[in-house]
VOVEX-849826 format. One record per residue (C-alpha): residue number from 1; x, y, z. Coordinates in nm, 4 decimals, padded with zeros to 6 digits. Layout:
<nodes>
+------+----------+----------+----------+
: resi :        x :        y :        z :
+------+----------+----------+----------+
:  NUM :        X :        Y :        Z :
...
+------+----------+----------+----------+
</nodes>
This chain:
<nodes>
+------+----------+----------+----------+
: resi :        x :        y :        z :
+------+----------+----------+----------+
:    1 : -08.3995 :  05.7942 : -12.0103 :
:    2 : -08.0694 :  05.9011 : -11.9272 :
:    3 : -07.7893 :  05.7966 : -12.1695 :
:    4 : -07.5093 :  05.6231 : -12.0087 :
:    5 : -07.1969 :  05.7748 : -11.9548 :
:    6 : -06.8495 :  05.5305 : -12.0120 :
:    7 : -06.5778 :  05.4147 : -11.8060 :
:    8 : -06.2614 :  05.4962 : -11.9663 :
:    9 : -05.8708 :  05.3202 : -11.8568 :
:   10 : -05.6148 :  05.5888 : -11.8736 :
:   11 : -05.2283 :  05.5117 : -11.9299 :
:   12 : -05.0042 :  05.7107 : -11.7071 :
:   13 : -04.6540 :  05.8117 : -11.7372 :
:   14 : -04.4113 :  05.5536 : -11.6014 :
:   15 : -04.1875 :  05.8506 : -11.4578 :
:   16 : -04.1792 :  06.1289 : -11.7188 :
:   17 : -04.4705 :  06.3107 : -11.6795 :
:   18 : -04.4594 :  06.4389 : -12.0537 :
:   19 : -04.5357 :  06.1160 : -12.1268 :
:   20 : -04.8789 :  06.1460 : -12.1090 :
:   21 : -05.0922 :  06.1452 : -12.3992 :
:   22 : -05.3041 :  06.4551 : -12.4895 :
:   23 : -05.6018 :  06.2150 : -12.4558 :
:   24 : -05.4844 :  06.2075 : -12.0780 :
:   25 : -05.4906 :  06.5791 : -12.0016 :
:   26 : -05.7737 :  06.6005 : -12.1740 :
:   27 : -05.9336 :  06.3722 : -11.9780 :
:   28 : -05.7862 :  06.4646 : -11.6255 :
:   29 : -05.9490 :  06.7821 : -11.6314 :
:   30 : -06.2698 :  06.6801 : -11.8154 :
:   31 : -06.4289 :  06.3884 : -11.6792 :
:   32 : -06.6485 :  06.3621 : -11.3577 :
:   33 : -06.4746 :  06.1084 : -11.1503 :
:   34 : -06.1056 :  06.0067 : -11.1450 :
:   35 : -06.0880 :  05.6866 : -10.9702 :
:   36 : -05.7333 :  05.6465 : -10.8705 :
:   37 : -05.4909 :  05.4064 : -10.7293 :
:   38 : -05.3326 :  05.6542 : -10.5119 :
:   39 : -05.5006 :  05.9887 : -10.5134 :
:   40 : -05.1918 :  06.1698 : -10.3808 :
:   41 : -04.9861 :  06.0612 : -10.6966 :
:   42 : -05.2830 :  06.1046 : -10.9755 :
:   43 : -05.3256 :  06.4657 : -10.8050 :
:   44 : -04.9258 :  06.4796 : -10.8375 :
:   45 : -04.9186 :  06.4100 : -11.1896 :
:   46 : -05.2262 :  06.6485 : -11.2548 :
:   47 : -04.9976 :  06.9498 : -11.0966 :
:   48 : -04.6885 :  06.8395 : -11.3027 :
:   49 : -04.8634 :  06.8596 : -11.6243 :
:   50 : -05.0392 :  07.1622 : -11.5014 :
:   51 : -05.3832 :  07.0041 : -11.5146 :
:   52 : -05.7150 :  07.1187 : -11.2996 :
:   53 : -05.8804 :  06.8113 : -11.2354 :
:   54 : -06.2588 :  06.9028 : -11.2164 :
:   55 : -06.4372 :  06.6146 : -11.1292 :
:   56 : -06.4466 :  06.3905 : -10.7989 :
:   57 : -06.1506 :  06.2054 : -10.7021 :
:   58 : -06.1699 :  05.8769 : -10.5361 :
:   59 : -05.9267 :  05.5748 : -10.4478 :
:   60 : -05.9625 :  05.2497 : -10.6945 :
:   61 : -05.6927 :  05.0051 : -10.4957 :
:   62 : -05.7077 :  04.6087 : -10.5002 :
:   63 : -05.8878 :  04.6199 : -10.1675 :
:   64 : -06.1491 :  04.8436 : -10.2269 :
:   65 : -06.2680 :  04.7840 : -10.5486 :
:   66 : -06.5154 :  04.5454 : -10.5187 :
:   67 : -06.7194 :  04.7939 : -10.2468 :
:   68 : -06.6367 :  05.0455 : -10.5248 :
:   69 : -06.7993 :  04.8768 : -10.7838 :
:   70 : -07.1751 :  04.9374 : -10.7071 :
:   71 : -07.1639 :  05.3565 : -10.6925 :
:   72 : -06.8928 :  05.4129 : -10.9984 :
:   73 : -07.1508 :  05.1859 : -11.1611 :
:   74 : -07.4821 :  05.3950 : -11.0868 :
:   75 : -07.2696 :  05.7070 : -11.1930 :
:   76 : -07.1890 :  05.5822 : -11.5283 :
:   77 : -07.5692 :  05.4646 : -11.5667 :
:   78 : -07.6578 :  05.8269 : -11.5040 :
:   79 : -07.4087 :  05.9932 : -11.7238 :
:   80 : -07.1023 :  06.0347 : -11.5796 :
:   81 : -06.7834 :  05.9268 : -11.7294 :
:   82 : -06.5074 :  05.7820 : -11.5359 :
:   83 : -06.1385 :  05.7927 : -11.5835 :
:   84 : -05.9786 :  05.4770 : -11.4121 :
:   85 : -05.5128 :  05.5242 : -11.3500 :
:   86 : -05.3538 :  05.3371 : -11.1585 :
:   87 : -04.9984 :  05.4422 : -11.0222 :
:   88 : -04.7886 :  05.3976 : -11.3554 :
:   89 : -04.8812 :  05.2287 : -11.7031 :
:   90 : -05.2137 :  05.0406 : -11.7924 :
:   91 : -05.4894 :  04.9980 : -11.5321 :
:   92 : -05.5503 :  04.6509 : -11.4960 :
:   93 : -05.2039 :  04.5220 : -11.6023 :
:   94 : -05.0899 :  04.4151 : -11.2998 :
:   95 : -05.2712 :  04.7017 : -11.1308 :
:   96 : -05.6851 :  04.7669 : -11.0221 :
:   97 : -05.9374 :  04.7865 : -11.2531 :
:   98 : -06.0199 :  04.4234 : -11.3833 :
:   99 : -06.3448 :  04.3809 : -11.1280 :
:  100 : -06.4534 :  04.7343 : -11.2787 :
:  101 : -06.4080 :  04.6572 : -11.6315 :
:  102 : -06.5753 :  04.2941 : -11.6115 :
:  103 : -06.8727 :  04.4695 : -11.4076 :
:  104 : -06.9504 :  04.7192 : -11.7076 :
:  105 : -06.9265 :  04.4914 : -11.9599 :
:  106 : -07.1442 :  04.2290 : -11.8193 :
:  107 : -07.3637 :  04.5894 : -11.7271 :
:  108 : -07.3742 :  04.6968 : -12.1165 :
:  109 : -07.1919 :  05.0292 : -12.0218 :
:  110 : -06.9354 :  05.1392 : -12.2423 :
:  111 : -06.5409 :  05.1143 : -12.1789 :
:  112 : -06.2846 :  05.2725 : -12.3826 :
:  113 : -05.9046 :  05.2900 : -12.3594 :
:  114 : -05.6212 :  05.5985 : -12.3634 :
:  115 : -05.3427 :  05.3986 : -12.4764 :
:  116 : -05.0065 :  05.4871 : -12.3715 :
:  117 : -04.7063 :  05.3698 : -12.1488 :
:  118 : -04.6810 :  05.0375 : -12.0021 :
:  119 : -04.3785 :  04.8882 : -11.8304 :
:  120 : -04.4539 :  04.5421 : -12.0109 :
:  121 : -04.4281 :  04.6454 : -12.3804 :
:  122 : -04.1829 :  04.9213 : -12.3176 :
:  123 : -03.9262 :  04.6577 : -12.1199 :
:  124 : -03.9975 :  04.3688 : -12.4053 :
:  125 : -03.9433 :  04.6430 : -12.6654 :
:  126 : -03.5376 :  04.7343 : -12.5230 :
:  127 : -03.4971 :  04.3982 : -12.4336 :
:  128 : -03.3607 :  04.2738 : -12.7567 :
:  129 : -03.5306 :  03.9283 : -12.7129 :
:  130 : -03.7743 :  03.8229 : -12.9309 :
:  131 : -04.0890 :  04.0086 : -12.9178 :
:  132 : -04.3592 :  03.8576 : -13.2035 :
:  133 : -04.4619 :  03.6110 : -12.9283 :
:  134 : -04.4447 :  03.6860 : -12.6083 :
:  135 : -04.5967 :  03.5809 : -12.1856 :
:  136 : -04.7058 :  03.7928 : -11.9023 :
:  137 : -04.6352 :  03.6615 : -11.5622 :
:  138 : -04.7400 :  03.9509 : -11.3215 :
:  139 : -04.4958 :  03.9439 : -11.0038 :
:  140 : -04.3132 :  03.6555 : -10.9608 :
:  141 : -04.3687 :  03.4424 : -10.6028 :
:  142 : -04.2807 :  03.5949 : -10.3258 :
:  143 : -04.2080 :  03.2713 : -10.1704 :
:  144 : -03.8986 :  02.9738 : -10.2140 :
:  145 : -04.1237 :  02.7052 : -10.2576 :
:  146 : -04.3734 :  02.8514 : -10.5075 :
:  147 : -04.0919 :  03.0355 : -10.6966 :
:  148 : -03.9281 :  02.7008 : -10.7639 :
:  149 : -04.2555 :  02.5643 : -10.9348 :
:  150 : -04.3224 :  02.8660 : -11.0669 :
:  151 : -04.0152 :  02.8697 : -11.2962 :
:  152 : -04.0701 :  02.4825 : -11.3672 :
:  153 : -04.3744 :  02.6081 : -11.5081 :
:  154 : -04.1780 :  02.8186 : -11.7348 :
:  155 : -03.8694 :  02.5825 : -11.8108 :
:  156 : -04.0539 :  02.4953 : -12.1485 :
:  157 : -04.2097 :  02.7695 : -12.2297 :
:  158 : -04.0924 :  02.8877 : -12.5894 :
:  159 : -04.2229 :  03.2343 : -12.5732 :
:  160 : -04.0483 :  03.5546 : -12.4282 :
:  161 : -04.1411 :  03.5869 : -12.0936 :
:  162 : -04.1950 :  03.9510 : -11.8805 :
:  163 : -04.2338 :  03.9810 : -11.5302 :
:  164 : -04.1830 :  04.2592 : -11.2325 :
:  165 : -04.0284 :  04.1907 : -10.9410 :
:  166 : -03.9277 :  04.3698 : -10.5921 :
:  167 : -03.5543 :  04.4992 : -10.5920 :
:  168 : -03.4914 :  04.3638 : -10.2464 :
:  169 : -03.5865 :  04.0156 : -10.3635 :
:  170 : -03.4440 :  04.0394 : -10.7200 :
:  171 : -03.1158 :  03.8580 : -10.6594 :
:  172 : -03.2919 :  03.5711 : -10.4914 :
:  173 : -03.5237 :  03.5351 : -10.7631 :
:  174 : -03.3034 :  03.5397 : -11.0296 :
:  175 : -03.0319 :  03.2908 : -10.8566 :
:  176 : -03.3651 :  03.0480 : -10.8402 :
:  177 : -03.4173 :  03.1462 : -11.2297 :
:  178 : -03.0938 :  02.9963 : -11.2759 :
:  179 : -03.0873 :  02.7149 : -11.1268 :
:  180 : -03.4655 :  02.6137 : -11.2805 :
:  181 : -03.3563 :  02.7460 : -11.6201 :
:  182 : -02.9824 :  02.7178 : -11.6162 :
:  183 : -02.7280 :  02.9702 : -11.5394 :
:  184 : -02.7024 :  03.0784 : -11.9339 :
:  185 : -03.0522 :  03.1136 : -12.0129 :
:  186 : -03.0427 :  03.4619 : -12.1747 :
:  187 : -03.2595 :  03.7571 : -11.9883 :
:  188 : -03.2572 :  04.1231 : -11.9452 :
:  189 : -03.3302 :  04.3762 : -11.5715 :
:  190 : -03.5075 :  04.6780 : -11.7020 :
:  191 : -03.4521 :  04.8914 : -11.3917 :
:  192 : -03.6858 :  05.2930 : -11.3843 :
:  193 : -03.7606 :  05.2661 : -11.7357 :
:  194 : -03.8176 :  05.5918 : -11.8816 :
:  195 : -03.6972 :  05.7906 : -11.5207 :
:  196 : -03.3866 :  05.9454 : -11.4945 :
:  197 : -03.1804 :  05.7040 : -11.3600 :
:  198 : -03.2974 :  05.3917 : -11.6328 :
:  199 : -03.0496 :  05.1025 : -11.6789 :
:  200 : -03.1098 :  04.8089 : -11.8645 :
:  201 : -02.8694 :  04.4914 : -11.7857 :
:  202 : -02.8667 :  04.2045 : -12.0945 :
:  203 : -02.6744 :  03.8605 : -12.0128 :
:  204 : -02.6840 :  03.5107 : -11.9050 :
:  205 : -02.9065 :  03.4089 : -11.5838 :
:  206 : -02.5650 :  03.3456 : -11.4038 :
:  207 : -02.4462 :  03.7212 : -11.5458 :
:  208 : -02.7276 :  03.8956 : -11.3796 :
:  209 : -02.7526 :  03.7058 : -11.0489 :
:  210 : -02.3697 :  03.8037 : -10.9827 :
:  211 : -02.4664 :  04.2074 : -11.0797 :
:  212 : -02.7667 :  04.2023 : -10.8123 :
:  213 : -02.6026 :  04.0655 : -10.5696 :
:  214 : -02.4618 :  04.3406 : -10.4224 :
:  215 : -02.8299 :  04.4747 : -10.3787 :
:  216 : -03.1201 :  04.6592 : -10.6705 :
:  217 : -03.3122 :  05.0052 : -10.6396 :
:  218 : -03.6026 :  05.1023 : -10.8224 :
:  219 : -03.8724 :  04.9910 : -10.9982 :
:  220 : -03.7739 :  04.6207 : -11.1753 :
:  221 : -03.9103 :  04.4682 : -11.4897 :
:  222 : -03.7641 :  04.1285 : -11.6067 :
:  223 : -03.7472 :  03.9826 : -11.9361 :
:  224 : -03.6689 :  03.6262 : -11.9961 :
:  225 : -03.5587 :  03.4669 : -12.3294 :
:  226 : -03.7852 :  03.1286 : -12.3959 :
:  227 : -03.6840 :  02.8008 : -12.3584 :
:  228 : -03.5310 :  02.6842 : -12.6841 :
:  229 : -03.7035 :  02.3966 : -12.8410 :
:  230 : -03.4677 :  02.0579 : -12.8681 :
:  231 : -03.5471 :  01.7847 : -13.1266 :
:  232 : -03.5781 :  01.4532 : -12.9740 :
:  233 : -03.2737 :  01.2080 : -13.0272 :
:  234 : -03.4569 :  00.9826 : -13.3315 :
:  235 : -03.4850 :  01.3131 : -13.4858 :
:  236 : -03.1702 :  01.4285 : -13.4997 :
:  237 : -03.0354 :  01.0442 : -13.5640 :
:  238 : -03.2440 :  01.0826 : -13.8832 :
:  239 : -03.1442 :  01.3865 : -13.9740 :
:  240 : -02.7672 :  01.2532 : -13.9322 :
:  241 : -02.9001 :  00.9533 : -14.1591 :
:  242 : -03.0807 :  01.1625 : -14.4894 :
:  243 : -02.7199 :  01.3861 : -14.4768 :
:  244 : -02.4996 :  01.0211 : -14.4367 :
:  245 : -02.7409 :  00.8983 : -14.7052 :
:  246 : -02.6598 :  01.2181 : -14.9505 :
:  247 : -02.2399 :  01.1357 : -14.8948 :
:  248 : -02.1715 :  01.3182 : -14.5904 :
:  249 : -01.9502 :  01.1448 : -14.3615 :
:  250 : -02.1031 :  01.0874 : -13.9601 :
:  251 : -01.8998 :  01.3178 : -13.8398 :
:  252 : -01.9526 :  01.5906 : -14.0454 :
:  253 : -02.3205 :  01.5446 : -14.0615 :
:  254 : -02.3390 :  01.5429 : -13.6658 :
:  255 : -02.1629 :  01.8302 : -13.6554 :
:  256 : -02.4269 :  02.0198 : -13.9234 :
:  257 : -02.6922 :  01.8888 : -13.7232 :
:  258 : -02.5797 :  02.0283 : -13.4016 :
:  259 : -02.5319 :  02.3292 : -13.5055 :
:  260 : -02.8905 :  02.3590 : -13.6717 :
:  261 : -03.0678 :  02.2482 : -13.3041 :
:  262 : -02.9440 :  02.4857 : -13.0489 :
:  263 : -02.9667 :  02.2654 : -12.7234 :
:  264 : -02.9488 :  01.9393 : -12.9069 :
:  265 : -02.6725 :  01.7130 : -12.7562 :
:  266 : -02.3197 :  01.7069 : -12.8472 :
:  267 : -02.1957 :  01.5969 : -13.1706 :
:  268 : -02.0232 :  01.2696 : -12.9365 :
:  269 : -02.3637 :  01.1686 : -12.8020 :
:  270 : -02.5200 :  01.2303 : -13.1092 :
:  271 : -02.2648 :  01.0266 : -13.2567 :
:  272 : -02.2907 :  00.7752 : -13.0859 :
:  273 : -02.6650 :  00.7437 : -13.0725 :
:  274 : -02.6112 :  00.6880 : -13.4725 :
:  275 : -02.3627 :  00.4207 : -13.4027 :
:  276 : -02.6189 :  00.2851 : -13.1521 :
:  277 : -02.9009 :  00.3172 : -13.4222 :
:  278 : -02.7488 :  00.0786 : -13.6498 :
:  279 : -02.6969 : -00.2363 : -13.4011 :
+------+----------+----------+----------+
</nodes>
């Protein structure tokens, strides 16, 4: 019997091509099918890195993967190991490659990974927001409607939140950010990260929708700070309490408190909830 070949899920550059991993070239002009999300631009990248790409190239694109499935499938049962790219970063992130994976596994063929760039990491990493925990959103709604709920969805989320978008709809989207979030929610534009012309824009919500209004090129990664969490008013009025309790004058200890709870209300409403706590 025939031992089984793998599928493996190659990282590509994200616009340098010398950031490709040796395991890459190696690869490229190794294995005996590439299955590509555009053929032209894997066979692009091959030339720029001055790689001979040996085996069989064939397209691996949202629409054709499922019909794809079946033959890529028999060729790894008979030996062959496939390479799957997509057009920048990590197959499957966003990109083809999911349907593929989930067929081999549930197939007992091997799958392996050459790690290497992806837009998501590499946008969270020069964000400056926090990074232990963070949320992958894909693209955001191309629609009004569904964008609206879409950032409901995210108006208590606590953890750092990535997500691409289209330049020609990246003003719209982040005006609706603002007004689902508010206008000082923190976020960063990560605009042809790691190409020549890179720029990454930190500020407010509000900031950011008045820079890309006057229109966005390139490829566009967004990061969004996450929702600060707010104590609930009895809380707080208890926390005002213990401090009142230790000698601390209202005042004073709503003003300590407030500052603690970034988001909580102002030291005059929490003031007078402690007033109103006593009737």
């Amino acid at each position: 019997m025939t031992n089984p070949g793998r599928l493996l899920l190659g990282a590509t550059p994200l616009g340098l091509p010398t950031d490709a991993s040796a395991r890459l070239i190696t690869a490229l002009s190794s294995v005996d099918i590439v299955a590509a999300e555009d053929t032209r631009r894997v066979r692009t990248l091959a030339q720029a890195l001055e790689v001979r790409i040996a085996g069989k190239v064939v397209s691996l694109f949202d629409q054709n993967e499922a019909t794809r499935i079946p033959g890529l499938l028999d060729a790894i049962r008979s030996g062959a190991t496939v390479l799957v790219v997509s057009d920048a970063g990590m197959p499957l992130i966003n990109d083809p490659g999911y349907r593929l994976v989930s067929a081999c596994v549930d197939a007992g063929l091997p799958v392996s990974c050459l790690p290497g760039p992806s837009a998501v990491t590499t946008a969270l990493a020069v964000s400056g927001l926090p990074s232990d925990r963070f949320c992958f959103e894909g693209f955001a709604p191309r629609k009004h409607a569904a964008r609206v709920s879409w950032f409901a969805a995210l108006a208590a989320e606590p953890r750092t939140c990535v997500f691409f978008e289209s330049p020609r709809r990246l003003a719209v989207t982040l005006r609706d950010a603002a007004e689902a979030l508010g206008g000082q929610r923190r976020a960063v534009v990560c605009r042809e990260l790691t190409k020549t012309h890179e720029e990454i824009v930190r500020g407010s919500l509000s900031e950011l929708v008045d820079w890309a209004e006057d229109g966005v090129l390139g490829e566009i990664t967004v990061v969004l700070a996450g929702a600060v969490p707010q104590a609930d008013e009895a809380t707080l009025v208890a926390e005002v309490t213990a401090l009142v309790d230790e000698g601390m004058r209202v005042k004073d200890a709503c003003a300590q408190v407030v500052a603690a709870h970034p988001g909580s209300p102002s030291r005059r409403e929490l003031y007078d909830a402690v007033l109103r706590s006593r009737e």
